[in-house]
N, C-alpha and C positions, 0 to 999 in steps of 0.2 A: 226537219226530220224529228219524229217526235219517238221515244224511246219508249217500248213497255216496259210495266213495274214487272218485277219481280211475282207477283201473286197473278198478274193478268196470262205471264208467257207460262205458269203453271197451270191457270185454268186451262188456255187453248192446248196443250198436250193433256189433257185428265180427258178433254173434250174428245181429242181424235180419239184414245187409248179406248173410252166407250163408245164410240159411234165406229169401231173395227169392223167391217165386215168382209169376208173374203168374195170372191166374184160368185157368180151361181154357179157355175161349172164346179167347184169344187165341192160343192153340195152332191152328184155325180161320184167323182173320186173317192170322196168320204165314204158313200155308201160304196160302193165296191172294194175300198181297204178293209170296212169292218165284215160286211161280207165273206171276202175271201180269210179274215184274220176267224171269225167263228165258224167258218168251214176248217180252218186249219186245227182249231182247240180239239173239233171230233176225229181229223184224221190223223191226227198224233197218236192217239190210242190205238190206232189201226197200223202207222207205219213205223213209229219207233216201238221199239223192247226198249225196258227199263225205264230208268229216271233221266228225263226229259226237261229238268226245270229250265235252261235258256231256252227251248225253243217254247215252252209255256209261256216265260216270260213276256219274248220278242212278241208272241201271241195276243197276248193281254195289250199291251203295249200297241199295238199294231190296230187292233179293236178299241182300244181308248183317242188314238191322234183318229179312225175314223168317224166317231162318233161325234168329235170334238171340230172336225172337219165338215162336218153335217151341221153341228150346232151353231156356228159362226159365219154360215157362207148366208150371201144376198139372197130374196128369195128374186123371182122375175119381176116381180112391182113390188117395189118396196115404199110404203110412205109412213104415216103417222100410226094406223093402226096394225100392221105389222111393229113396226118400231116397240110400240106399248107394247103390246102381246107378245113379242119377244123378252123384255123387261119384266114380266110379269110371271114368264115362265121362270125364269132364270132368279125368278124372289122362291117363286113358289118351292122350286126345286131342291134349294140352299134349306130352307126350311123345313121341307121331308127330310133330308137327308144327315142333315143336324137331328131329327128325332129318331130315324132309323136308325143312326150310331148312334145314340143316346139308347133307348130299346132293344134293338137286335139282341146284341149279346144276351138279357136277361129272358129270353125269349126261347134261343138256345138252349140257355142253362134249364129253363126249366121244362122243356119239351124232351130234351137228353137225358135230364133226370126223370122225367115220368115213365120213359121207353125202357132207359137201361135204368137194372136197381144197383150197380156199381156207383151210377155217378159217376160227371164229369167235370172240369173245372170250368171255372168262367174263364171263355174266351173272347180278346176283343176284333172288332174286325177290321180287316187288311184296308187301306189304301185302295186297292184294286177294286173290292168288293162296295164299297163308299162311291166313290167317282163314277162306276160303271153306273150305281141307283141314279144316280145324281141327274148326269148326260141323259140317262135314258127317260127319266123324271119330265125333263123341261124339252126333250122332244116330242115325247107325246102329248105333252100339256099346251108347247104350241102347237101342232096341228091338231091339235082336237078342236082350241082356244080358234084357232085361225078358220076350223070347217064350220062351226058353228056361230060364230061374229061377223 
């Protein structure tokens, strides 16, 4: 019986941990969570009075595991060129979204400043604002990548 090293039993779980993907059906689920989660964001304004931040929240939340449920599921034929294109999305996407939060805010400031002559401060942006670019970055980048390849 021969034992793996130590560095080998880490490769084989780095290996499963990147090659995750959830079944196709949940590609389905995904899009119906976030669906009904950005259907919910506009009828909150409509069915709560007042300050509403948990069901915002839950909202966000709710539109982020869908979208991230979308980004991870198989698609119906999956091989090497979906594989890359997937990978590719998900470089390209990390990389907008590092210059987005890097930008954004000074983008803000200076559009807020031009509008109002008060002036505003620089603000940076939310977690929620970041991850949504991101997801939604590297879904359309693969099926755009995937209709055209």
């Amino acid at each position: 019986m021969k034992k793996k090293s130590i560095s080998e039993c880490e490769r084989d779980q780095f290996n499963k941990l990147i090659k995750l993907r959830l079944p196709n059906a949940f590609k389905t689920v995904g899009l119906i969570i976030a669906v009904l989660a950005f259907l919910s964001m506009f009828g909150r304004k409509l069915l709560i009075e007042g300050d509403a931040e948990l069901y915002k929240s839950i909202s966000r939340q709710a539109l982020l595991i869908g979208l991230l449920l979308m980004s991870i599921s198989k698609d119906k034929i999956e091989d090497e060129m979906t594989y890359s294109l997937r990978m590719q999305s998900y470089g390209f996407a990390f990389i907008l979204g590092v210059l987005y939060a890097m930008m954004m805010p000074y983008v803000d400031y200076g559009v807020s400043n031009a509008l109002k002559p008060e002036g505003e401060t620089l603000k940076n942006l939310g977690d929620f604002q970041i991850l949504i670019f991101m997801l939604m970055i590297q879904l359309m980048f693969y099926h755009t990548s995937k209709r055209i390849g």
